[in-house]
N, C-alpha and C positions, 0 to 999 in steps of 0.2 A: 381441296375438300375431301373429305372421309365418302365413304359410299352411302351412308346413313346421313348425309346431309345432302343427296342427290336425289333427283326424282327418279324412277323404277325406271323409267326408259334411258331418260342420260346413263343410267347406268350397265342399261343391255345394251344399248349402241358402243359404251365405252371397252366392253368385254367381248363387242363383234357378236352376240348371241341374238335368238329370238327365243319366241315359245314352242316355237318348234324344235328345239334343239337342236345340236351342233351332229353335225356330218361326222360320222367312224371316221376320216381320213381325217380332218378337222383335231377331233380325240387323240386322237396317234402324236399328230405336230405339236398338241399341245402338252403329251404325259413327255416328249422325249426332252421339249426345251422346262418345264416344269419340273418333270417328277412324279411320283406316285404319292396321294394322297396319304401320308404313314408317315409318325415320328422316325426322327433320327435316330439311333445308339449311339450313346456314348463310348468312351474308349474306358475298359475297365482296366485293373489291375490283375493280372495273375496270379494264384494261390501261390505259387513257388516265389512269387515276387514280394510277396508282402511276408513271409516267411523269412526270408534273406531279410529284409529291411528290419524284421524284427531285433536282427544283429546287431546293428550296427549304432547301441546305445555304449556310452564310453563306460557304464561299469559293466555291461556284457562283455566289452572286447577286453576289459582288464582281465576277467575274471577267463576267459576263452585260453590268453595270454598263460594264467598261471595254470589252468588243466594240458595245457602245453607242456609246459615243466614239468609235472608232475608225472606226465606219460612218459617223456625223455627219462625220468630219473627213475621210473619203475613203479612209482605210487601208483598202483592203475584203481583203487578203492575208490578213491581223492576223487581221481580223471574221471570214473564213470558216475558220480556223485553232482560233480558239479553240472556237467552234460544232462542229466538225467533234468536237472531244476532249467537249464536253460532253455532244453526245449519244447520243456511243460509248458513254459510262458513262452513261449513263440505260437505256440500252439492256441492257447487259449487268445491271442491275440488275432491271429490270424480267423478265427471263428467269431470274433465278435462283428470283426472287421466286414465277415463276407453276409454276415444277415442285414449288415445296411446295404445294399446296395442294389434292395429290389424295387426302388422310388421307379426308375421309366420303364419298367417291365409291368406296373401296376397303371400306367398312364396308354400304356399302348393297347392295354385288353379295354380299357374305357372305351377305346374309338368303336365307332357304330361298322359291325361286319357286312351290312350291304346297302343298298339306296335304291329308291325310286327315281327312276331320272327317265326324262322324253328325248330322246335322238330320233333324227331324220323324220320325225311326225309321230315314233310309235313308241310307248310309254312299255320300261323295261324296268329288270333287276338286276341290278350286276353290284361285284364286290366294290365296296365304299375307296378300297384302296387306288381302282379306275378314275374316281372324279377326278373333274377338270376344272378349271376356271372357265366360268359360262356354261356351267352344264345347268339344265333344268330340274329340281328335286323337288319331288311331291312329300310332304308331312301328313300323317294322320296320330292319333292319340296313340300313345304304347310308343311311340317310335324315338328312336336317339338319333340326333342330329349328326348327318354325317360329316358336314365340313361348315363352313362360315359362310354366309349370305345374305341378300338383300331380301327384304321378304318380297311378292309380287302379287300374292293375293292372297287374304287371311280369312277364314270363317269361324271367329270364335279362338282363336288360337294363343292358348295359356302352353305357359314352357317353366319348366322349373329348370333356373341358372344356379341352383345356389351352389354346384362346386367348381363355378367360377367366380359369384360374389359376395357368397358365402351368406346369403340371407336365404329362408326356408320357403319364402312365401312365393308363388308363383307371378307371375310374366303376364302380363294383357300385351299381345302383337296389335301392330295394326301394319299397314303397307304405304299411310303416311309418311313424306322426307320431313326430317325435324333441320330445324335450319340452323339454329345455335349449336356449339361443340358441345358434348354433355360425354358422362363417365361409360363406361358399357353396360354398365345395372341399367342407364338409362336411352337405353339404345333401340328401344322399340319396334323398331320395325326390322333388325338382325337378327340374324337367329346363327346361334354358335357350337362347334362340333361338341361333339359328347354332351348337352345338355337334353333333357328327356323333355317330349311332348307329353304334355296331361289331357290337355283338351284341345277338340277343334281340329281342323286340316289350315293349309296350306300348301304356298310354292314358292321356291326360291330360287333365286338364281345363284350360283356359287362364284364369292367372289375372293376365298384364298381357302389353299389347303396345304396337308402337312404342315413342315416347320412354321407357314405363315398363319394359320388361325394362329387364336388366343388360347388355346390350349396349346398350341407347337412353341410360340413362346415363353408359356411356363415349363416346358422340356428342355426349353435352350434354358432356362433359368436354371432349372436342379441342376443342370451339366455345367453351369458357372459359379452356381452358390459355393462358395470355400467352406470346406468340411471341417470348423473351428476343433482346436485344442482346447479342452477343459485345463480353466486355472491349476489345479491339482497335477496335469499331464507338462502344461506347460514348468510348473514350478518341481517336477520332479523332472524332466529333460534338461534342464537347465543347468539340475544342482547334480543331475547324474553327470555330465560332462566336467563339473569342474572338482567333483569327488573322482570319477577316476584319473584326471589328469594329477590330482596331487597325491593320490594311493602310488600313483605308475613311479612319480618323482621319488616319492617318500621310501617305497621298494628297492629301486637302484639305489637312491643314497643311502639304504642300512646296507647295501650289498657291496659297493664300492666303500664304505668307511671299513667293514669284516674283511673282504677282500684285503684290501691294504693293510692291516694287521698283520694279515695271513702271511702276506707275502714279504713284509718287511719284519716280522717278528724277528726274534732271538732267537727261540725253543724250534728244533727239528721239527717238520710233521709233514704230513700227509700231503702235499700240494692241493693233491683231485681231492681227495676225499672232504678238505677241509672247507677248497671253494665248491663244491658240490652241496656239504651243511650251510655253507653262510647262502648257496643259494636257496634253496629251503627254505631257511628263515625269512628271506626278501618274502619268496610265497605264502610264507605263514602270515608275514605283517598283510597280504594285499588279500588273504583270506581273512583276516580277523577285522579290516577294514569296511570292508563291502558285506551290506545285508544283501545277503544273496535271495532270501524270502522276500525280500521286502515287494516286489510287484506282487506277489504272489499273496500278503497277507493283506495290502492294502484292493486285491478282487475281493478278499474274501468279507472284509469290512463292510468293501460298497454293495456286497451280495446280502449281509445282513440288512444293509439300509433297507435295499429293495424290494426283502420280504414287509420291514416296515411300512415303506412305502402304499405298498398294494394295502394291507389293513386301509389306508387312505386313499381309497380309490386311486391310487397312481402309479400304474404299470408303466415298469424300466424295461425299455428293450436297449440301451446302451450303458452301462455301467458307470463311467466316468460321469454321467448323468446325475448323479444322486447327489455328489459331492459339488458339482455346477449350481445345481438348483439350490443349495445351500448360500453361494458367494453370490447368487442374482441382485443385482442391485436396483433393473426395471424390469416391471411384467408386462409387455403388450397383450393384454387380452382380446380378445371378442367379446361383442356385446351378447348380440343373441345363446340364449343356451347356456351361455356362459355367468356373464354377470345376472341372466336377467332367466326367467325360468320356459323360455321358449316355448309358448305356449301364449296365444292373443286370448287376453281377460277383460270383459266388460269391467270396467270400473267405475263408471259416473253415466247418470242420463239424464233427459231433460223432457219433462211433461208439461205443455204450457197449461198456465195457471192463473186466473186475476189475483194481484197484488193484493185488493183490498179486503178478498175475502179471506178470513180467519181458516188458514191452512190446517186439516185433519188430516192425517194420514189412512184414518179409518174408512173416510167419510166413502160411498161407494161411486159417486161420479169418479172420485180419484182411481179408486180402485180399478172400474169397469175400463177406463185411459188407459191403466198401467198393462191389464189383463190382453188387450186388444193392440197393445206396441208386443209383450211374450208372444202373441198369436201371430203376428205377423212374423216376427224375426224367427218361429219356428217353420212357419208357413211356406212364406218366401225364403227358401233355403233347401237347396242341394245334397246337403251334407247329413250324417245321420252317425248315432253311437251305435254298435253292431249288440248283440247280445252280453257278450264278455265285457262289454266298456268301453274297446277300443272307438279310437274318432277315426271318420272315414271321412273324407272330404277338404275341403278350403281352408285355413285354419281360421280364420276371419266367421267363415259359418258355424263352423262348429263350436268358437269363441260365444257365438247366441244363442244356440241349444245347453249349453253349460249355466248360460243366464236366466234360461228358464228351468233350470232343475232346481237352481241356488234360490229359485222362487215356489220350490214346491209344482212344478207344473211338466210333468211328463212330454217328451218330446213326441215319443212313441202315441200317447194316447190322445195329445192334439190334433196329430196328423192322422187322425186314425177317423177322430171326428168328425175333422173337416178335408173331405181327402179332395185331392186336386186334379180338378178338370183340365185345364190349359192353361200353359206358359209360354212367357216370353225371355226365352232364356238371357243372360247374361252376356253384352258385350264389352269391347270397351271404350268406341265410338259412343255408345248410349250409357254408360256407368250406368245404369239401372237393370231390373231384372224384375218382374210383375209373373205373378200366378193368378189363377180365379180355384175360386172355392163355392161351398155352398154354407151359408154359414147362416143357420137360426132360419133357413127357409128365405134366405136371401141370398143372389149369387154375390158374391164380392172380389174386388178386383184389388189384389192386395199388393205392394209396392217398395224396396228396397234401394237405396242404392246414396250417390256423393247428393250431400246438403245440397250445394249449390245447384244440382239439376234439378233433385224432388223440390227444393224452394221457388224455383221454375214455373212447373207445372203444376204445382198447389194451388187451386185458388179459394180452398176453406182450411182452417187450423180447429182442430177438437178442444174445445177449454172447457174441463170441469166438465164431460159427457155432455158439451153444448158445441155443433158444427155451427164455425163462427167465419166472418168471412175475414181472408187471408189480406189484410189492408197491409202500411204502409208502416204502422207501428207496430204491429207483428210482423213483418219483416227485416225490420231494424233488429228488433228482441232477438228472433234467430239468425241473425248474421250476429249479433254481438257473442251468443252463446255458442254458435262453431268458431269463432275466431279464438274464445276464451278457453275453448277444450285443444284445439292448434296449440294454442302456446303452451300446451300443457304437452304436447307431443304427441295428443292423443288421437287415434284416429276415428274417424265418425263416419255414421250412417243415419241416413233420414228416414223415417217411414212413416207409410201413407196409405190412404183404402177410398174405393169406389164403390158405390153399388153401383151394381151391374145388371144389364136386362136379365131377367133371368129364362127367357125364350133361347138365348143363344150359347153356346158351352164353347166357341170359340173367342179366342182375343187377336188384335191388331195390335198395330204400333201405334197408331191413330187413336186407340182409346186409353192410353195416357197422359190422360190431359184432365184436368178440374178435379183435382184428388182433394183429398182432406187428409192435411197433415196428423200423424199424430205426437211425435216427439222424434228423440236424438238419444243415439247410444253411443257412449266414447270409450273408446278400446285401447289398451296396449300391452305388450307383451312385458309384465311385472318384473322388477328387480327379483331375485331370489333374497328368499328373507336372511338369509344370514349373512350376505353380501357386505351388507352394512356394517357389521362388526367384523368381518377378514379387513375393510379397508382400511378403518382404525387402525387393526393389526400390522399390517404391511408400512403402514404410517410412522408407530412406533418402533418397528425395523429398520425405519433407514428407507427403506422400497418405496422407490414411483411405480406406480400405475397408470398405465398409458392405455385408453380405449381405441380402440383400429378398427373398424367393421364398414360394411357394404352399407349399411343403411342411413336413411337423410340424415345430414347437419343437425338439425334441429330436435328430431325425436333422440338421436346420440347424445348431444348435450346435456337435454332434459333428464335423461338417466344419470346422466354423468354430475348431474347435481345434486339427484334425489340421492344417489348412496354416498353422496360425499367423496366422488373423486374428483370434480372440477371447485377449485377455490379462488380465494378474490385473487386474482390477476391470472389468473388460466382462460385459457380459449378452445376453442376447435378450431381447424382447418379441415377443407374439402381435400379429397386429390388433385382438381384440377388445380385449386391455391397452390400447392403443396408444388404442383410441376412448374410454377411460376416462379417459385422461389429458388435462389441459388445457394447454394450449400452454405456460404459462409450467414447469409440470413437464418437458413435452416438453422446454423449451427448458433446463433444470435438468438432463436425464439425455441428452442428444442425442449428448453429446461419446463416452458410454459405452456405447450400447447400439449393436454393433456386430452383431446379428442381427436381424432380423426375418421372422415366420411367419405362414403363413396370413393374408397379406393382401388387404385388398381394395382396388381401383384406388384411390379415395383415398384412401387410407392411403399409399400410394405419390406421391401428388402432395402432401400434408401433410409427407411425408418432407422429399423436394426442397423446398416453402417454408422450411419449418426450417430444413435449414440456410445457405437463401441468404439470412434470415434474418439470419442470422449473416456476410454477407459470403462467402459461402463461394461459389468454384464449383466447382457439381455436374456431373456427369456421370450418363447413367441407363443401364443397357443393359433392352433386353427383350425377348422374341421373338412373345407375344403379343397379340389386340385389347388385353386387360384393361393394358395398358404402353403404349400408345398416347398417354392424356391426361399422362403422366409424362416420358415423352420428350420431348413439347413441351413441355412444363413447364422440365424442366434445364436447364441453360446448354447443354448438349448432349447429345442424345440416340442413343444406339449401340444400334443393331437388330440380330438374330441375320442371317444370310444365311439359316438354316432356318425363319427366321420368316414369321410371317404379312404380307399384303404393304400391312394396317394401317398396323404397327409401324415398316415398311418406312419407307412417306410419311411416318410421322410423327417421323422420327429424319434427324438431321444426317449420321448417320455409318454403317455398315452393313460388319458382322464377316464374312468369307467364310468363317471358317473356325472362329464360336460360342467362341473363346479369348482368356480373361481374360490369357492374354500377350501377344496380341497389340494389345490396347488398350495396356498399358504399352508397350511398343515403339513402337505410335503418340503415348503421352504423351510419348517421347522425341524423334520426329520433332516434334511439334508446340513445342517448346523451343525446338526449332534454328531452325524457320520463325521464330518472335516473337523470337529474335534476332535472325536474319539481316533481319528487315522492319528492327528500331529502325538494323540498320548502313544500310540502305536510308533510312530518312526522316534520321537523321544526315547522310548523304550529300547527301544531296539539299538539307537547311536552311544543310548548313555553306555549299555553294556560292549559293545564295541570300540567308546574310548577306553572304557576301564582294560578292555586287552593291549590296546595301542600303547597306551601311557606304560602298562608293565612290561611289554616286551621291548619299547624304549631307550627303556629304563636299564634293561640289561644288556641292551647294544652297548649304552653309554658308560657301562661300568665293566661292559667284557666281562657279561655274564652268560651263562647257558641261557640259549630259549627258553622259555616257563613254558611254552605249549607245544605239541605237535600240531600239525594241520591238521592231521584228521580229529583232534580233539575239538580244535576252533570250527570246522564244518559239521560237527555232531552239533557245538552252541548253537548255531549261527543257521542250520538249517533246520532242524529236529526240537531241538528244547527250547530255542524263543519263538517259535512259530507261534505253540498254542497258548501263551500266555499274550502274546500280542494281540493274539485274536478276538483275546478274552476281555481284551481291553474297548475293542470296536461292540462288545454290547453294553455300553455304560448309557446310563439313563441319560438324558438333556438335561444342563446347567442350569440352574432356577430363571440367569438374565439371556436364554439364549436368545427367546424372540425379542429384548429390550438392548439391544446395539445395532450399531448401523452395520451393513455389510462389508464383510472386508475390504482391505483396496486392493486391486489388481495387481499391481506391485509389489504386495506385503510375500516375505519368503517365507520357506516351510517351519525355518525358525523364529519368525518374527512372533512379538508378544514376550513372554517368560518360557517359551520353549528351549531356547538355542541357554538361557539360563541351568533350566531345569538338566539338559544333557550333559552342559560344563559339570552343574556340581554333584550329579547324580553318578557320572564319569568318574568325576575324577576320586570321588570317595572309593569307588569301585577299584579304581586301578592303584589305591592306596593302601587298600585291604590286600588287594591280591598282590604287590610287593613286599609289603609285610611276611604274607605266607610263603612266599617262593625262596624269600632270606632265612623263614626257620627252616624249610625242609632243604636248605640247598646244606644245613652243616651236618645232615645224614645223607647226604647225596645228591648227585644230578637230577637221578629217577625220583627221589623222595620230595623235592623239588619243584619239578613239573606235576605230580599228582597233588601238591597242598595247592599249589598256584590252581591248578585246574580246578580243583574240589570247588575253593574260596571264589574263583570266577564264575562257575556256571549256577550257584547256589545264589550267590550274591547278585549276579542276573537276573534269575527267577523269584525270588523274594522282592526284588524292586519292583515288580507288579503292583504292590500294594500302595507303594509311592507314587507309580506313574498315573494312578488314575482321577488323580488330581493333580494340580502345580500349585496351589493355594491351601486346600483344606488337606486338613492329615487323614490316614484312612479309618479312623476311628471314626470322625466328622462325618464321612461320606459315606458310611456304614458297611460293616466286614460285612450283613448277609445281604447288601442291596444289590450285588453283581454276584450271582454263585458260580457262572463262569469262570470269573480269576480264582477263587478256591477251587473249584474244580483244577481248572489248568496249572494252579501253582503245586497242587498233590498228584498230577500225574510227569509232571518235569521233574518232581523228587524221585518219583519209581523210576523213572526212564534213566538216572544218573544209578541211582543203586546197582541198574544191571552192568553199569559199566565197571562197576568195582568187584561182579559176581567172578568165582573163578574160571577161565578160559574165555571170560572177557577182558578181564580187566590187562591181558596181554598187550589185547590190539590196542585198549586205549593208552597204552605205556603208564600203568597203575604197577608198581612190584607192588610182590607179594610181603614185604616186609613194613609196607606202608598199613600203620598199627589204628586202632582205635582212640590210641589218645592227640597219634596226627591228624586225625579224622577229626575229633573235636575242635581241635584248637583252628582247623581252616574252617569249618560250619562255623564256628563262634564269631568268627573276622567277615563274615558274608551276613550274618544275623548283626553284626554289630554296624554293617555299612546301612542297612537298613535303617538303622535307629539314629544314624546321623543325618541322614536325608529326614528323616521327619523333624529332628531338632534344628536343619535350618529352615524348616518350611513355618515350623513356631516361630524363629527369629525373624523371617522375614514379616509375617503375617503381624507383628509388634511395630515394626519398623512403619510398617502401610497405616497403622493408625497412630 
């Protein structure tokens, strides 16, 4: 048996304590075999360690490989070139890396810095990290709970849990043992570290601290959640390993085919000097292979989303984040805040009424009923809106002071009216809560609280401004109209009124009794209106929506109806179901149970396994601790902005604005980014097969090199950067949010990319063998400058091709991205200066290389162009 299903004493006896508290010697045996009250730390990574790690991608270490050579053979321009880009991105990796990983440094400042506790008879202060198991701890309002307990004796004692069950509304204790196993939202008589007292005292005895509350458990959790790879990381680590293993291959094989030429030729020559060029060339194919930007321009992509993003309330504190949110396939949301606008709204009441008479809304009996239900629920009530508007209090009470404004009736000047002699405040042994007033020169005993107690002690009902006696069919009528607002999810309060002696200005418990009902008001906290059409939305995407949240079966379901996320054959399950179940059931009913209640943290990280499980990517949102190890759990994790600053760390993504629209919105941004990257890496491979195929080409035919390396690293790092980039701000596809979400499986080429690279390529390396053939019969040098011209021209120009695969760029409109005109007119300047005089040395440009060779390579780079749109016309013929 748990300790919340033991009586207050079995339970000090079982922990050797009294009320008197535990003996200093006692304290001592127990911190040495226990421990001190205080999460654990995890074990982190080191800045120099994740720096290193950042190495050890297989086209890093190719590319490490040939600034190697490069340095041996004297190139030191090359050497300090390629270094300089490598450990930009180790760098920027290493910084992203180290702002995740302030989740249990944000859980440990939560814990409460001291406690009220009674030893050896005399009631002290000492630091919370001292508690014991069996120490005695006194609660008053204002205080944060220092460790997990049994309650032992409650006065009034409300506790807000919600970031441990992520529901907002406050805790009724009592020091009652519940005898059934129930979730910890419904644990009533516990009370749990780091939850804040609102109202009321207590004492509790302590019955686990540190790692063992439920807070030290969601520590152990962040320290075991696995820190997922985004689709986009996983599918470029993947193809980065088998791209450099075949650059590494393809490099020796053009080096050992030269080599052997070399060495078995005919014609005298050079030994060294000749395998020294052919090794060159090896380095030139395995620079002209590898986009060496490419980490670099796909941050800078996911750094445009991001600004996107935030326009949509959705701040990225993880990058790889953007492009995730994109490929999500389920969104576990929260209810409260989330789908629903958190905030408790009368919605429906009930004023008893005879059936026979011809219903006026006018008429003023109606009226003076309705006038006298605002009066009370302003009356009787705690809660109040301050000057500026803000709500101060219950959300429950403050939900009836909004009902009486919606009614034209001042909270402020009712009470101002009728102002209040004596109360009996609110517990939750008695669900009710009575004030007296003076109202019209009469005292009145006015009355709040659950149907089933005020239908109790009613023994008249108000009908039609006539107190009528509360019989047997009036009480049928209101058991039938709270059972029928119940299933509506909704919650209700009864109210009622006494006159009262008016000699006396005090109230008893004893004088609630023989009240006169006056109606019922039924509350819940509304869907947000635009809910309704995001689910559509997500529907039409491909996307499940999975509800997850702390609050009952029942009123989750009912939401879960009203916006259209639960459909004919979906269900909810509780957590406790949910612990009953075994995975391969789990895995049997996952697709269908579209609700879940009253859960506990893992149950929410069981969730997310399931169904990534299944291939699937998750998404989590949460706002508080108790959502923490779930969020690092998902492919990506979405924190409330009103959240705890747990949730905060421990999620990718972060809601400004707690709306389940505005995640769809961002799923819509994050589409366009993981397009607009694959038009970006297309870009980038097709220009980089066009050098492969032509340098090839002249392995194959025992030609000169077309390029220098330092020519391919000026392409390769300088002049397809900013045209790539220019590609990551392309508008959204007309069907982006009308397809299902990717599959997990699909590669970076899948679709008509790895198409588009072949034919985009291979025109490229078409062209530019053409020009290395006319310039090679004025020379070597004359040669490599047409080849070079016609490649980095005919690179930069395919801009205009890559930003579609289907529509030509006429279609898609020359002035709808000014970026790529911007970037394709500053790649043209940055190539001019390489042909200026006392540049054009370094880039191996002679000075004999004329204006009409200049034309004729620009024409063959303007002409690859124009063939890439005429097969974009053929194919797009072909599809219809």
């Amino acid at each position: 048996m748990n300790a919340y299903q033991k009586d207050k004493r079995q339970v000090l006896e079982e922990l050797q304590a009294d009320h008197s508290g535990l003996a200093q010697t006692e304290v001592e045996q127990r911190q040495s075999k226990q421990g001190f009250n205080e999460l654990e730390e995890g074990k982190q990574t080191s800045t120099w360690q994740l720096f290193i790690e950042s190495f050890k991608d297989a086209m890093v270490i190719v590319l490490l490989v040939a600034a190697t050579v490069q340095l041996l053979l004297g190139e030191y321009i090359e050497t300090i070139v390629i270094l300089i880009v490598l450990i930009m991105n180790a760098a920027i990796s290493v910084i992203q890396t180290k702002k995740a990983e302030s989740s249990l440094e944000a859980l440990r400042e939560m814990s409460a810095p001291e406690a009220k506790v009674i030893r050896q008879g005399d009631k002290q202060t000492i630091p919370a990290r001292e508690l014991v198991r069996g120490d005695i701890v006194y609660l008053e309002a204002g205080d944060y709970i220092p460790a997990d307990g049994r309650i032992l004796e409650s006065g009034s004692l409300q506790v807000n849990e919600g970031m441990l069950t992520g529901e907002s509304h406050v805790v009724n204790k009592t020091e009652e043992a519940i005898t059934e196993e129930v979730a910890l939202g419904d644990r009533t008589n516990m009370v749990f570290s780091s939850a804040l007292v609102t109202n009321g005292r207590a004492s509790f005895v302590v019955t686990d601290t540190g790692a063992k509350t439920e807070i030290g458990k969601i520590a152990n959790l962040l320290n075991e959640a696995e820190q997922k790879q985004t689709p986009l990381q996983r599918k470029l680590d993947a193809f980065s390993k088998k791209l450099g293993i075949w650059i590494f291959l393809l490099s020796v094989g053009i080096f050992i085919v030269q080599a052997a030429r070399i060495w078995f030729g005919d014609q005298p020559v050079d030994l060294t000097t000749e395998l020294l060029q052919a090794l060159m060339f090896a380095v030139a194919v395995a620079v002209a292979a590898i986009p060496e930007a490419l980490q670099s321009i796909v941050t800078i992509v996911l750094s445009v989303g991001t600004n996107k993003m935030a326009k949509q309330h959705a701040i990225i504190r993880k990058l790889p984040a953007v492009e995730t949110l994109g490929s999500a396939s389920v969104i576990c949301t929260d209810k409260t805040g989330t789908l629903t606008q958190n905030k408790m709204t009368v919605t429906d009441s009930y004023l008893p009424t005879i059936e026979e008479k011809a219903f006026n809304p006018k008429e003023t009996d109606r009226l003076s009923s309705e006038q006298l239900l605002i009066d009370i629920a302003v009356l009787c009530n705690d809660s109040y809106l301050n000057a500026k508007g803000d709500e101060v209090g219950d959300p429950t009470e403050v939900a009836l002071l909004h009902y009486a404004n919606q009614h034209q009736q001042s909270e402020q000047d009712i009470k101002q009216q009728y102002p209040r002699l004596d109360e009996l405040p609110f517990d939750s042994d008695r669900k009710r809560m009575s004030t007296l007033h003076d109202m019209h020169g009469q005292h009145m005993l006015l009355t709040k609280g659950g149907p089933d107690v005020i239908f109790r002690l009613a023994k008249f009902i108000l009908v039609n401004g006539e107190e009528l006696p509360l019989d047997d069919q009036w009480q049928r009528k209101l058991t039938e109209q709270n059972e029928a607002f119940s299933a509506q999810a909704l919650r209700v309060l009864a109210f009622a009124y006494k006159k009262y002696d008016k000699s006396k200005n005090q109230l008893s418990l004893d004088d609630e009794d023989d009240l006169v009902l006056v109606g019922l008001l039924a509350m819940i906290d509304p869907p947000r209106e635009a809910v309704y059409n995001a689910i559509k939305e997500t529907k039409a995407a491909g996307i499940k929506t999975v509800m997850i949240t702390g609050d009952h079966k029942t009123t989750a379901e009912a939401i879960g109806r009203d916006i259209g996320l639960v459909e004919e054959g979906d269900f909810a399950v509780t957590g406790q179901e949910l612990d009953r179940m075994s995975d391969q059931e789990l895995n049997e009913k996952l697709k269908h149970i579209t609700v879940y209640a009253r859960v506990s943290p893992e149950n929410k990280i069981r969730i997310v396994k399931a169904w990534q499980s299944k291939n699937q990517i998750s998404a989590m949102t949460g706002d508080g601790v108790n959502d923490a190890p779930a969020l690092k759990q998902a492919d990506i994790g979405i924190a409330m902005g009103s959240g705890t600053d747990v949730s905060k760390d421990a999620a990718a993504m972060i809601l400004t604005d707690d709306n389940f629209v505005s995640i769809v919105n961002a799923v819509e941004v994050g589409r366009t980014v993981f397009d607009n990257i694959k038009k970006a890496i297309a870009y980038l491979f097709s220009g980089n097969l066009g050098a492969i195929i032509a340098i090839l080409f002249a392995v194959v035919l025992g030609l000169p090199n077309p390029f220098t390396a330092l020519q391919l690293l000026f392409i390769n790092l300088v002049n397809d950067s900013l045209p790539a980039i220019a590609l990551g701000m392309e508008k959204s596809e007309p069907d982006v949010m009308n397809r299902a979400p990717r599959s997990i499986d699909e590669g970076i080429f899948a679709g008509e990319t790895l198409r588009a690279v072949v034919t985009r390529g291979s025109i490229i390396g078409a062209m530019v063998i053409v020009s290395h053939l006319i310039g090679l019969q004025d020379g070597v040098e004359t040669g490599v400058a047409m080849a070079f011209t016609t490649l980095i021209l005919a690179r930069t120009l395919q801009t205009f091709s890559a930003r579609s695969n289907r529509q030509t760029f006429f279609s898609v409109g020359l002035r709808s991205n000014l970026y790529v005109l911007g970037a394709v007119a500053l790649c043209f300047s940055l190539y001019l200066l390489t042909v200026l005089p006392g540049l054009r040395v370094i880039f191996s440009i002679p000075t004999n290389f004329n204006l009409i060779q200049w034309l004729m390579a620009t024409g063959l780079a303007v002409g690859a162009v124009i063939l890439m749109e005429m097969v974009k016309v053929f194919y797009q013929r072909l599809r219809k």
